[in-house]
N, C-alpha and C positions, 0 to 999 in steps of 0.2 A: 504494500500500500504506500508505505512511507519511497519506493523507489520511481512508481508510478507519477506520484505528484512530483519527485523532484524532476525527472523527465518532462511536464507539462512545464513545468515552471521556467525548465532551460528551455523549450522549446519558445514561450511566450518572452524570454529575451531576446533571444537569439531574432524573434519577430520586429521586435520594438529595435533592433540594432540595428535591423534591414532598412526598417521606416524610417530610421534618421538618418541613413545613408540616404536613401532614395530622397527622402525632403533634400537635406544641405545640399547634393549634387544636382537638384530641380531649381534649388533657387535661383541660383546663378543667373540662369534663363529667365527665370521671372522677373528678376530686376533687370537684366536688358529690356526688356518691352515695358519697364513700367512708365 
C-alpha cells in the first residue's frame, strides 16, 4: 500500500516537472507576441 502511493506521488511530480518545463519553454513565445 505504502509503495503504491509512493509511486502515485513520484509519478504526480515527475507531472508537475513536465508542466513547468512545458510552461517556462512556452513562455518565451508568448512574450514575443505580447
Amino acid at each position: 500500500s505504502y509503495v503504491a502511493t509512493h509511486k502515485e506521488d513520484y509519478t504526480i511530480k515527475n507531472t508537475v516537472k513536465y508542466l513547468e518545463k512545458s510552461i517556462t519553454s512556452y513562455l518565451p513565445y508568448v512574450n514575443l507576441y505580447d
